[in-house]
KOLVOTI-931875 format. One line per field, with one value per residue (C-alpha): residue number from 1; residue in three letters; x, y, z. Coordinates in nm, 4 decimals. Example, Ala and Ser with C-alpha at 12.3 -4.5 7.8 and 13.67 -1.06 7.14 Angstrom:
<pts>
mifi = 1  2;
torpa = Ala  Ser;
xx = 1.2300  1.3670;
yy = -0.4500  -0.1060;
zz = 0.7800  0.7140;
</pts>
This chain:
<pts>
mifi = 1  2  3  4  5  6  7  8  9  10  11  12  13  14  15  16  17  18  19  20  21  22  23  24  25  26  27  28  29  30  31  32  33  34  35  36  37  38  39  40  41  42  43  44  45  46  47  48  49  50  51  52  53  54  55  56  57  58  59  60  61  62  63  64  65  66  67  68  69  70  71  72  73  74  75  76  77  78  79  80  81  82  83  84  85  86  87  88  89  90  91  92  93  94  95  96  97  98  99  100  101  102  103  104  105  106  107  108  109  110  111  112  113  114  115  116  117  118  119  120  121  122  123  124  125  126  127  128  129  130  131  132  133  134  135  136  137  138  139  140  141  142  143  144  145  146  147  148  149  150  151  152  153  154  155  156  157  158  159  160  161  162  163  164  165  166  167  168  169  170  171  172  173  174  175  176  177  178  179  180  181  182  183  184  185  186  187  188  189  190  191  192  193  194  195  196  197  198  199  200  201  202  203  204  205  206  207  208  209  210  211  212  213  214  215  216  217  218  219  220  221  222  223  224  225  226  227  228  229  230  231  232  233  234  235  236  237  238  239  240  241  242  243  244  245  246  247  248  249  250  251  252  253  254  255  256  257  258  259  260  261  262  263  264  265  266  267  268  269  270  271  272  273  274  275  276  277  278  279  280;
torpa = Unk  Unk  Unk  Unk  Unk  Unk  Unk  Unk  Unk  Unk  Unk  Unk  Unk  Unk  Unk  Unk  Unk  Unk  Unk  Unk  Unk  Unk  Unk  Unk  Unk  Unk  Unk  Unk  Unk  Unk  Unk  Unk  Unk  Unk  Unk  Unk  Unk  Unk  Unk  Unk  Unk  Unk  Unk  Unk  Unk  Unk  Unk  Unk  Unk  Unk  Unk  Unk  Unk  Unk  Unk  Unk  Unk  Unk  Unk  Unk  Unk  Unk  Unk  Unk  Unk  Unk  Unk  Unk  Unk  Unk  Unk  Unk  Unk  Unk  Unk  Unk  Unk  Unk  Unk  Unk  Unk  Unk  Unk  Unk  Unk  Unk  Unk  Unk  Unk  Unk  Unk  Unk  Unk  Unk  Unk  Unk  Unk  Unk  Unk  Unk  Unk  Unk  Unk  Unk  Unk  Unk  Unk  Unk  Unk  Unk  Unk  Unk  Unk  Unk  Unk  Unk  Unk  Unk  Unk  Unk  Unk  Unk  Unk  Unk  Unk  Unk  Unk  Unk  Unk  Unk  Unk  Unk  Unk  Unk  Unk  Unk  Unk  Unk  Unk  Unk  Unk  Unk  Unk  Unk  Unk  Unk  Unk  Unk  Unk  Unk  Unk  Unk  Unk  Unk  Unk  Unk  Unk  Unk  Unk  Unk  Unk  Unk  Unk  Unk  Unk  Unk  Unk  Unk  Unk  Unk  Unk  Unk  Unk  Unk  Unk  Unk  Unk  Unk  Unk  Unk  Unk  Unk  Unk  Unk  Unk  Unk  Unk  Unk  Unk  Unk  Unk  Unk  Unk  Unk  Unk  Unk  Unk  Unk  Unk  Unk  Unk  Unk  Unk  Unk  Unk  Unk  Unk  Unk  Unk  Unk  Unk  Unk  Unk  Unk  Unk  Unk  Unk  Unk  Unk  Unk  Unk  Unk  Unk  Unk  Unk  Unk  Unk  Unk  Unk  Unk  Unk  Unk  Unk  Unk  Unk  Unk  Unk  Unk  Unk  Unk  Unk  Unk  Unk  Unk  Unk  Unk  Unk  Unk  Unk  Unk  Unk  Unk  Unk  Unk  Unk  Unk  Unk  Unk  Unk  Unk  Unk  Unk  Unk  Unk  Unk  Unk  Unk  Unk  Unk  Unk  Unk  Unk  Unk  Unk  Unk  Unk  Unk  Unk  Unk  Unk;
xx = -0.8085  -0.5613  -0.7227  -0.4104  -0.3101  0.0345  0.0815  0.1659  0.5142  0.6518  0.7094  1.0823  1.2810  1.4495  1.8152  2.0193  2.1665  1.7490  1.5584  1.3571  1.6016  1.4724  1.5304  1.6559  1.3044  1.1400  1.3006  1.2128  0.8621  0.8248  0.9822  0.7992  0.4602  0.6004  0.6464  0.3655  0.1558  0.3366  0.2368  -0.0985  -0.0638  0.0972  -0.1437  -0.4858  -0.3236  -0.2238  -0.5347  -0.6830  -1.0418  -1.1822  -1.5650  -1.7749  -1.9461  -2.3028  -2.6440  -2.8887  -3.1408  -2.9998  -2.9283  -2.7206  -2.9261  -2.6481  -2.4787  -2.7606  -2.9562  -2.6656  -2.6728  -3.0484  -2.9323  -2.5952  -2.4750  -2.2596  -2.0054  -2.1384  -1.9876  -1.6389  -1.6198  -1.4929  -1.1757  -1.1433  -0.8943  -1.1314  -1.3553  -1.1655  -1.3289  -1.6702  -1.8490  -1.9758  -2.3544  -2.5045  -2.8353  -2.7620  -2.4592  -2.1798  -2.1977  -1.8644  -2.0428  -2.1601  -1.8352  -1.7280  -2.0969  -2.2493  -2.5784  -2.8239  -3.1742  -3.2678  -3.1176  -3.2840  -3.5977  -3.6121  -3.4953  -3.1726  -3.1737  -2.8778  -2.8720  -2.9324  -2.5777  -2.2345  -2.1067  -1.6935  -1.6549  -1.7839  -1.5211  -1.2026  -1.2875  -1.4883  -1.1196  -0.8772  -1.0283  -0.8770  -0.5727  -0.4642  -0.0780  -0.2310  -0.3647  -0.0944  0.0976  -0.1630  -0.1145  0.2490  0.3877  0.3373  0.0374  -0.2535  -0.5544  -0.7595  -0.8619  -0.9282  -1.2237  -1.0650  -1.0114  -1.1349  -0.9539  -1.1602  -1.0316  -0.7030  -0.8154  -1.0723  -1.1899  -1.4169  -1.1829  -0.8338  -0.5579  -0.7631  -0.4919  -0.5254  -0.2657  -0.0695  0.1576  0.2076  -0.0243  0.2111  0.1371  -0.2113  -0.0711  0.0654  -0.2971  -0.3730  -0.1712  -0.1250  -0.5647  -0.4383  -0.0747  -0.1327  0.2008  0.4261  0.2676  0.4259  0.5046  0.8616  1.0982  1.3101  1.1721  1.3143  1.3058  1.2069  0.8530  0.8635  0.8767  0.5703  0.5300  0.5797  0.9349  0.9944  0.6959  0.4682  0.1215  -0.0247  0.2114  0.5700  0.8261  1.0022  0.8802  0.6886  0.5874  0.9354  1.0308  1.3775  1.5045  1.7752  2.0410  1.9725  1.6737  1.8450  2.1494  1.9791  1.9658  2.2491  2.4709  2.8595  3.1167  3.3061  3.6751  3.8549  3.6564  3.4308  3.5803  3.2326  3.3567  3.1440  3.3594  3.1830  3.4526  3.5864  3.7681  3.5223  3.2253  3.2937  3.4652  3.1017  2.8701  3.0427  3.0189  2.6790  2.5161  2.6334  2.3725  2.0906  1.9552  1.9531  1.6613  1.7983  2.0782  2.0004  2.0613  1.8219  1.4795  1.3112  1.2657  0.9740  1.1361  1.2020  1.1533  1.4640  1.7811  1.8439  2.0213  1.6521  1.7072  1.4729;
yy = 4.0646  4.2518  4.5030  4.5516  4.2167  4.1176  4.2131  3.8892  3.8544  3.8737  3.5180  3.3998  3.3205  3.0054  3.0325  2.9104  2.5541  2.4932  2.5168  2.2367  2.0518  1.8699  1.5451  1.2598  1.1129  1.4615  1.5236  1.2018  1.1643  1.5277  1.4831  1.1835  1.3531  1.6776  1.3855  1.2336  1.5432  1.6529  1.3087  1.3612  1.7009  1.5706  1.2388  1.4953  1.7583  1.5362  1.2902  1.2649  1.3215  1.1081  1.2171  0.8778  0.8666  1.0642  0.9787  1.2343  1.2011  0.8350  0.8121  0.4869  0.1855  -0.0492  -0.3395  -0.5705  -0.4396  -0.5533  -0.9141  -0.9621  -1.0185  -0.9762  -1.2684  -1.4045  -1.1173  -0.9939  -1.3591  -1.3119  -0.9263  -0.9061  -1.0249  -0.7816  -0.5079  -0.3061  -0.4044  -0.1569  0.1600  0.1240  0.3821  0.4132  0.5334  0.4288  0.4177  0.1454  -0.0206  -0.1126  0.0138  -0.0988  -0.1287  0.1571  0.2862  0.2483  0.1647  0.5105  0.5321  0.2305  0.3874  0.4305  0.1405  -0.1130  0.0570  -0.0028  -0.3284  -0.3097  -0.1972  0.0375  0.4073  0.3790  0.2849  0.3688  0.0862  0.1022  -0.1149  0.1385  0.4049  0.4081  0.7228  0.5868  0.3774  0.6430  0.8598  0.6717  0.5568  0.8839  0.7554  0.5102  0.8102  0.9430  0.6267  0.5570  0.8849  0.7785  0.7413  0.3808  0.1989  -0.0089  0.1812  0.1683  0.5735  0.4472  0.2538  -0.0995  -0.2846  -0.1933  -0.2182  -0.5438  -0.7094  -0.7354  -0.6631  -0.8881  -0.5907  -0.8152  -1.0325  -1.0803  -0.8383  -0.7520  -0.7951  -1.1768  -1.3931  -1.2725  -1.5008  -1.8328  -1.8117  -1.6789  -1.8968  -1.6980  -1.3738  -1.4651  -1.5844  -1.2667  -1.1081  -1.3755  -1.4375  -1.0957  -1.1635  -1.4927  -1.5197  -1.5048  -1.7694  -2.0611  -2.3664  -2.2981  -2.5598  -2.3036  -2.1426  -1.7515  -1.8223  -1.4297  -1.5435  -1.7722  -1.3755  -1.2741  -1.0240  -0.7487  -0.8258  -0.6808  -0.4848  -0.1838  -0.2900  0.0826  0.2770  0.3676  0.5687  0.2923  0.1331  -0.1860  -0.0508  -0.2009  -0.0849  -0.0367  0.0574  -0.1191  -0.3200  -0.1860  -0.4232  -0.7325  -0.6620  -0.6327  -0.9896  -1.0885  -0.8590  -0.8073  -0.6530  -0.3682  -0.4775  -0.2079  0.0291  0.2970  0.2008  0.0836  -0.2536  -0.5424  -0.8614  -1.1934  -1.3986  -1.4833  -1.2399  -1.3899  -1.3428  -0.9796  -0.8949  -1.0262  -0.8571  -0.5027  -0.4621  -0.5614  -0.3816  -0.0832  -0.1685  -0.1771  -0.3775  -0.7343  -0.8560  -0.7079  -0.6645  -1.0476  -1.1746  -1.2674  -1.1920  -1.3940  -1.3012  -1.4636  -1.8317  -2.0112  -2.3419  -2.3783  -2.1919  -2.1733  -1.8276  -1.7392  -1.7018  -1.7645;
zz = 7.4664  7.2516  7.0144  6.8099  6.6473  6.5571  6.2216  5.9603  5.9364  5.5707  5.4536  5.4326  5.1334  5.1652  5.1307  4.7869  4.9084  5.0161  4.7490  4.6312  4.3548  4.0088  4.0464  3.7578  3.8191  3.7434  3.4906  3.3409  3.4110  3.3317  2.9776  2.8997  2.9777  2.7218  2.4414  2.5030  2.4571  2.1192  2.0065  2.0827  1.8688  1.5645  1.5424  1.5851  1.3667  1.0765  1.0742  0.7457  0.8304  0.4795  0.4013  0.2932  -0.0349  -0.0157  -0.1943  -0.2088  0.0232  0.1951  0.5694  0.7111  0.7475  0.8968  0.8106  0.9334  0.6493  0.4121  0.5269  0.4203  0.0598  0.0662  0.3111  0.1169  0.1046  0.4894  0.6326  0.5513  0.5509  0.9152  0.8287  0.5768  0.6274  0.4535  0.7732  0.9792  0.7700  0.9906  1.0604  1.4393  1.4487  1.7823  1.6307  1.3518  1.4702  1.2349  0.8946  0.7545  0.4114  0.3685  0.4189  0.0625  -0.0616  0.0940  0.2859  0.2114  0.3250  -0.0080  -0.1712  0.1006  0.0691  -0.3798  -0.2977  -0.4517  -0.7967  -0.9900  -0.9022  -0.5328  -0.4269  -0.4825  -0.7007  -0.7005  -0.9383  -1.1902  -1.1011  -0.8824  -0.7464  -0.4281  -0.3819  -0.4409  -0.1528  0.0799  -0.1391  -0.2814  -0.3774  -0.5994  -0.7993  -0.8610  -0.9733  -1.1994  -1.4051  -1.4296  -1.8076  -1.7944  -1.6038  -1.6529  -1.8069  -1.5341  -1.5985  -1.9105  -1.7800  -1.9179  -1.5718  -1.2432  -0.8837  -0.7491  -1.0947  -0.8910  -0.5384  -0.3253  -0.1388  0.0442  0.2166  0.3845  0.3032  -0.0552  -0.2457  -0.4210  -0.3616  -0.1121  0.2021  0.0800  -0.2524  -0.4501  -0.7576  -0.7072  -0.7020  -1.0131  -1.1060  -1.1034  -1.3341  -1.5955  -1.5919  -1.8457  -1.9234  -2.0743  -2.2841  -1.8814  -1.7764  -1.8744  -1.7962  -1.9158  -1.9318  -1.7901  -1.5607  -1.4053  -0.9857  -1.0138  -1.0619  -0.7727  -0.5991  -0.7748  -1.0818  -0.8610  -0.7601  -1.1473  -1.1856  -1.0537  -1.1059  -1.0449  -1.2568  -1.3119  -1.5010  -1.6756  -1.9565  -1.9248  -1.5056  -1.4149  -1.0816  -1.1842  -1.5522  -1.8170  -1.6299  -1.3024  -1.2782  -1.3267  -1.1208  -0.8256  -0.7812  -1.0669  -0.8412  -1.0983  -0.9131  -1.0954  -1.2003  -1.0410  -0.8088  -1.0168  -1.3486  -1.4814  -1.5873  -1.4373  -1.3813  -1.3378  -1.3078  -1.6619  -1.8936  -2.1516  -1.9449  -1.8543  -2.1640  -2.3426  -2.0891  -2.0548  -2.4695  -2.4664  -2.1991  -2.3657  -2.6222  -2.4556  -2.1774  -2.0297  -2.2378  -2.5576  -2.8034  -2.8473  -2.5187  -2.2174  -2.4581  -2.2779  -1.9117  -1.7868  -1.9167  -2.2061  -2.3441  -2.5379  -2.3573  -1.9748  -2.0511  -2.1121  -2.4977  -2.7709;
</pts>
């Protein structure tokens, strides 16, 4: 037996034109895997992590619980979008309600009553924790007073059901509903009617809050040509031309007085009963 073993060779280096090569497929497995993973990143590092309203001393009961008295908003609450907010607790199962409604132990256990649950109707708070851009809009120059405490979200939102916002896909006319159960004056019938309502309200306005007067989405002229669309005369000169010397002759003095729906023009912009130029 030989007492005095070989000694390990040194490994060898493999020469230049051998060394393993990156492939096309490498490369493009191995930079899908990098984007995937800095996807991953962003979506966990930019998750808003919301915290659900609190009551002293409740603990989550479930949405079971809800149903005892509250059926007839539980049976038509899982096609709510607001549905999607639940809360998993393997203990008590679903508690989408008490989502927005906060913990019902102490509620269920009073039988109901005022003071033991979070009641969003009484302040948008509970809905702007979730919908923080509609805070802001709403402390815009021009908006409905709901900080005011004079309407509440669910006056115009079904929270309960579908998309929560009334009206919406083919109910148009209920969209409108909505607005003119307030706005009685736009409603009409109007012998002639403006095909901008057939849009909805909010193809003109911004129901949470704007800059422009009246929550217009757009201000003066630039509203209505959006859709009235007047071609400038020669390029940049600021003259609008639609079609007739007398017609852009008429419309380029006037706009310089104010906008479509004054200076004594289209004053009527919801419809009118006695001019199809939507005069009064």
């Amino acid at each position: 037996m030989d007492q005095h073993p070989t000694p390990k060779q040194p490994p060898e280096f493999l020469p230049m034109n051998m060394r393993p090569k990156i492939t096309k497929h490498a490369l493009l497995f191995g930079g899908a895997a990098a984007w995937g993973l800095l996807l991953i990143s962003c979506v966990v590092a930019n998750r808003a992590v919301l915290a659900p309203p609190q009551i002293a001393g409740a603990h989550y009961v479930g949405t079971k619980e809800c149903t005892q008295c509250h059926q007839d908003v539980t049976d038509h609450f899982s096609t709510s979008t607001h549905a999607k907010l639940a809360l998993a607790d393997p203990k008590v199962g679903d508690t989408g309600c008490e989502a927005c409604h906060g913990p019902g132990s102490i509620h269920v256990a009073a039988g109901g009553g005022k003071g033991t649950i979070v009641n969003p109707r009484k302040s948008p708070e509970t809905c702007f924790q979730c919908h923080l851009d509609k805070r802001g809009q709403f402390q815009l120059p021009y908006s409905h007073p709901l900080l005011a405490g004079q309407i509440t979200c669910v006056d115009c939102h079904d929270v309960h059901s579908g998309k929560a916002v009334r009206g919406t896909g083919a109910a148009l006319e209920a969209q409108n509903d909505t607005c003119t159960k307030c706005h009685t004056q736009q409603k009409g019938p109007f012998v002639y009617s403006h095909d901008a309502m057939k849009e909805g309200c909010v193809a003109c306005h911004q129901p949470h809050g704007s800059v422009n007067q009246k929550m217009l989405v757009a201000r003066d002229a630039n509203l209505c040509v959006r859709c009235h669309l007047m071609t400038p005369a020669t390029p940049s000169s600021g003259i609008f031309n639609l079609g007739t010397s007398d017609a852009a002759g008429n419309h380029n003095s006037r706009l310089q007085q104010g906008t479509c729906w004054s200076a004594g023009c289209h004053e009527a912009p919801h419809g009118s009963n006695v001019n199809n130029h939507f005069r009064r």
